[in-house]
N, C-alpha and C positions, 0 to 999 in steps of 0.2 A: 728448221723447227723454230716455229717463234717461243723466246722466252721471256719476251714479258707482254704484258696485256696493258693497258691504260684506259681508265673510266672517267666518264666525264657527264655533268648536266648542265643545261646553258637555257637558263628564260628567256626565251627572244621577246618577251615584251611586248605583245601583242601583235605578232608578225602577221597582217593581213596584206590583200593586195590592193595595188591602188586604183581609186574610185568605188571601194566598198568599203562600209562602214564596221567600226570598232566602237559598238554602244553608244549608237548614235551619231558619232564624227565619220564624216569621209576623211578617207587615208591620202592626202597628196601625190602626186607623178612624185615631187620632189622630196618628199619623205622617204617613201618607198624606197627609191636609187640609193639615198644614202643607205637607210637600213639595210639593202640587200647587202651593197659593199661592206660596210662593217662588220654583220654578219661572218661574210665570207671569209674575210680577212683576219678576224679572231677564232676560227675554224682551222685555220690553215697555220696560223700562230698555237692552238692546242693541242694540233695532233694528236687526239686520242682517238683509240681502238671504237671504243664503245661509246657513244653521246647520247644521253635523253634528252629531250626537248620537251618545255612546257611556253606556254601560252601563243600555240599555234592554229589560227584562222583557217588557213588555206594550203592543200599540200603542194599546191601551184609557187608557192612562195620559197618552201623548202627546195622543193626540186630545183627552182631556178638560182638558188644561192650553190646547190652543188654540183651546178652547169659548167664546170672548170677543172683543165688538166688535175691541179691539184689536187681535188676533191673527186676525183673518177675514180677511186676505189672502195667507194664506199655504197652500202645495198640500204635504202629508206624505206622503214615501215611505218606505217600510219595505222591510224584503228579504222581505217576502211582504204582499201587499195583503189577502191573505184570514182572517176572524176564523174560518173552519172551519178553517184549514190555520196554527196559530200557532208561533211558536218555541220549542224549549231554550234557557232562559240569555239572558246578555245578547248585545244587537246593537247595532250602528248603527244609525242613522237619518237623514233628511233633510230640511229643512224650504226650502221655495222661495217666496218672494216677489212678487207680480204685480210689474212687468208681464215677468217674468222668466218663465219653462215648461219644464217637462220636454221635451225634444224628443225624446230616446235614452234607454231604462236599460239597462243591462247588470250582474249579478251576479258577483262573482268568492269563490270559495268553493273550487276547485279552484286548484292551480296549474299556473303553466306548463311544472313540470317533478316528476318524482317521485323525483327523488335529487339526492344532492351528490355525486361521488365524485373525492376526488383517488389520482393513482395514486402512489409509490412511483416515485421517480425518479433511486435509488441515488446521493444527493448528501451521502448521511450528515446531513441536516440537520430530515428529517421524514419519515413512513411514511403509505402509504395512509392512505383517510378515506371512510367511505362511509357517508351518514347517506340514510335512509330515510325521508322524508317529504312531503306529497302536499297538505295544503289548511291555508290560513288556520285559524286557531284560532276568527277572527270573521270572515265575510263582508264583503267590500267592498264597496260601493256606488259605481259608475259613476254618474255624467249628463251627457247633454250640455245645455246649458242655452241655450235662444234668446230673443232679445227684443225681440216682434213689432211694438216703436214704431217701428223704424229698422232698415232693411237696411244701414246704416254699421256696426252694430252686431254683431262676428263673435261665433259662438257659443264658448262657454266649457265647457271639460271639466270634470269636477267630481269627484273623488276620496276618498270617506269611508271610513278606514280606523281599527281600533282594531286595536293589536301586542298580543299577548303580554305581560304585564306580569311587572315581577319578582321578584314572589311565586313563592318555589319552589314547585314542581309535584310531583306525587305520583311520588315514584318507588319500584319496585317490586327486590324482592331485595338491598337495600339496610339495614345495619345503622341502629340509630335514630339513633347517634351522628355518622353521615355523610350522613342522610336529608337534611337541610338543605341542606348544601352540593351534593349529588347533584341536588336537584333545584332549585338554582338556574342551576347549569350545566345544565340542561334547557331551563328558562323563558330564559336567554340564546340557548344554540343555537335554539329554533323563533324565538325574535323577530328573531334576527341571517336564517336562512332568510324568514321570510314579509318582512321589509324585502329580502333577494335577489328571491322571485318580484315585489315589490310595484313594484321598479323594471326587472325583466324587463317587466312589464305598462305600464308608463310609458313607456318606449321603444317599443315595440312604438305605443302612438297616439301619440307625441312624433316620432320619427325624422322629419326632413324633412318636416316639416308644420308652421304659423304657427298654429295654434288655438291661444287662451290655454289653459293649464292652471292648475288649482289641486288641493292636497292638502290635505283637513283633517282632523284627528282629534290622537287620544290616541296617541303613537305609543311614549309607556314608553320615552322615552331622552331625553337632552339635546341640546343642540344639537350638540353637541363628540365625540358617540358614532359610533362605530365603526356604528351602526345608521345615523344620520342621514347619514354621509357616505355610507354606499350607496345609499340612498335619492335624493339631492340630488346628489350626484354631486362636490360640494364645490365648484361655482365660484367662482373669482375676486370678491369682493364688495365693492370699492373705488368710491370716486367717479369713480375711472377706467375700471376695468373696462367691458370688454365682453359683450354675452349669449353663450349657447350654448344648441347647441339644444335637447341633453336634459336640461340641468338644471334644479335646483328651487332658487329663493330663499328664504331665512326672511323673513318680512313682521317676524319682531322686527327680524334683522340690518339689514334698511331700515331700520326706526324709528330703529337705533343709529348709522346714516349719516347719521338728521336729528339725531339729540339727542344723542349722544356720552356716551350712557346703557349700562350694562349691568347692570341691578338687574332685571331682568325675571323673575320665576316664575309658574310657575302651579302649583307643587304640594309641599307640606313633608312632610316623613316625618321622624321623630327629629329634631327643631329643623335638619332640611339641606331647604334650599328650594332647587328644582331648578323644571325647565320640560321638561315632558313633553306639553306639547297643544304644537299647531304648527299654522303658516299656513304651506305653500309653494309658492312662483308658477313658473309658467314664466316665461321673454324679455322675452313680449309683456309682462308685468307690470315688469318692469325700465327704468326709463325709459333708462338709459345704453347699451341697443342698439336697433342700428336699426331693430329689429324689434317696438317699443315701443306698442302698444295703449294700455295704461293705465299710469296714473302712480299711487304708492304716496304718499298722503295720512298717513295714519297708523296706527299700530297700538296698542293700547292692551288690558287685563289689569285684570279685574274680580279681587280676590282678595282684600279685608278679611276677607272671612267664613271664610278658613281661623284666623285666629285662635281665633276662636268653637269649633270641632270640634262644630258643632252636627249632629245626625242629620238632619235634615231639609235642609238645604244639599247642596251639594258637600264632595269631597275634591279638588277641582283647580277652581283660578282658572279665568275664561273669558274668551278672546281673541279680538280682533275684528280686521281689517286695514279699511280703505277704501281703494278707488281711483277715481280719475279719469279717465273717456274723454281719450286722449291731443289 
């Protein structure tokens, strides 16, 4: 019986193949090779159970990085299984571990709602709002994960999401002098909306139900963001503390409860290093409620190699949580 589980998310950085184009640039023979090996090599350096993937091109790319003894036990889901039916741009992805199994997938691409609109409430203090918006910018990926060594063992939800990033967005009618800022407040309101639909959809399988959940991905904000508090819900996260039922833990803020550490990033832009990938648990993962499945071991942030800004790497560190059957 396996007891313990390990979560992980890893930006491949725009993992396409080579002689196809990443926004306009052809991808090199000799890019590609390296990027595969590196890749591989920090995969196999992770070993974790469960990996999300974000900024992936091609499932042709994925598959061939885990074309090796090493990496042969592992089951890759993509938001479409078919090489006739491929994606636009990038996606997520999923990588699953024996003796772990896909038991459920569910796609979420659509949201659960196609407007924001606040009304006008004559308090003198703010005016209507009414923003028009309808699906993810990237497909989320559901799983439910089961694991057929032990019926002790409850099944785990599974959550790969990549936000909205905060590269201004193209915005239209807009002088060039304001274009930037125009459409950074773009790229903020959809990633502030798809973190709303992303925890509409959380609650919806969370409410009143004990199944572990987990979130993983690239979620383009910090822990401290106005994104992540809607998402997570902000619990309480003291040695005291007790669970709830819809929220989401950071597996850092755990680690900062065992090591009284807060040096954590996974991602530098302009000499400011931030943390924009994220692990986070339901309850059941919380040992301090009663509702405590698994216990959080550790968390831990692969990210030498942003120094380097080498093209065949990453642009964001990769983190991994472990936990222990309670």
């Amino acid at each position: 019986m396996a007891k313990k589980i390990s979560f992980a998310s890893f930006n491949l950085y725009n993992l396409q193949e080579a002689g196809k184009k990443v926004r306009s640039k052809v991808v090199p023979n000799a890019l590609y090779d390296k990027k595969i090996a590196w890749t591989r090599k920090m995969l196999i350096d992770l070993d974790a159970d469960v990996i999300a993937f974000q900024e992936l091109w091609s499932r042709k790319c994925l598959d061939k990085v885990f074309r090796v003894e090493a990496l042969s036990g592992y089951q890759l889901v993509y938001i479409t299984q078919s090489f006739t039916n491929p994606w636009y741009g990038i996606a997520v992805a999923v990588a699953v571990r024996t003796p772990w199994k896909v038991k459920y997938k569910k796609l979420y691409k659509k949201f659960p709602f196609k407007k924001i609109v606040k009304l006008d409430e004559n308090d003198d203090e703010d005016d209507e709002f009414n923003l028009s918006i309808d699906q993810f910018s990237r497909t989320v990926i559901n799983l439910t994960l089961e694991n057929p060594t032990s019926n002790k063992i409850p099944d785990i939800d599974v959550f790969a999401a990549h936000l909205k990033s905060k590269l201004p967005a193209s915005a239209k009618n807009v002088t060039s002098k304001h274009r930037n800022t125009i459409g950074s407040a773009i790229s903020t309101i959809r990633r502030t909306a798809e973190a709303a639909a992303l925890r509409w959809i959380l609650t919806n399988r969370m409410k009143y139900t004990n199944k572990p959940t987990v979130l993983l991905g690239d979620l383009n904000d910090d822990p401290r963001s106005n994104t992540l508090a809607l998402i997570t819900e902000q619990p309480s996260l003291t040695p005291s503390s007790t669970g709830r039922d819809t929220a989401l833990y950071s597996a850092l803020k755990l680690q900062q409860l065992r090591s009284f550490r807060d040096v954590f990033y996974t991602h530098e832009f302009n000499r400011l290093k931030d943390t924009l990938d994220h692990i986070l648990v339901s309850e059941e993962f919380f040992e301090s409620s009663n509702k405590s499945v698994w216990r959080h071991l550790e968390t831990r942030i692969w990210n030498d190699f942003l120094e380097d800004d080498s093209p065949h790497t990453s642009d964001h560190g990769i983190i991994k949580a472990i936990f222990q059957l309670s």
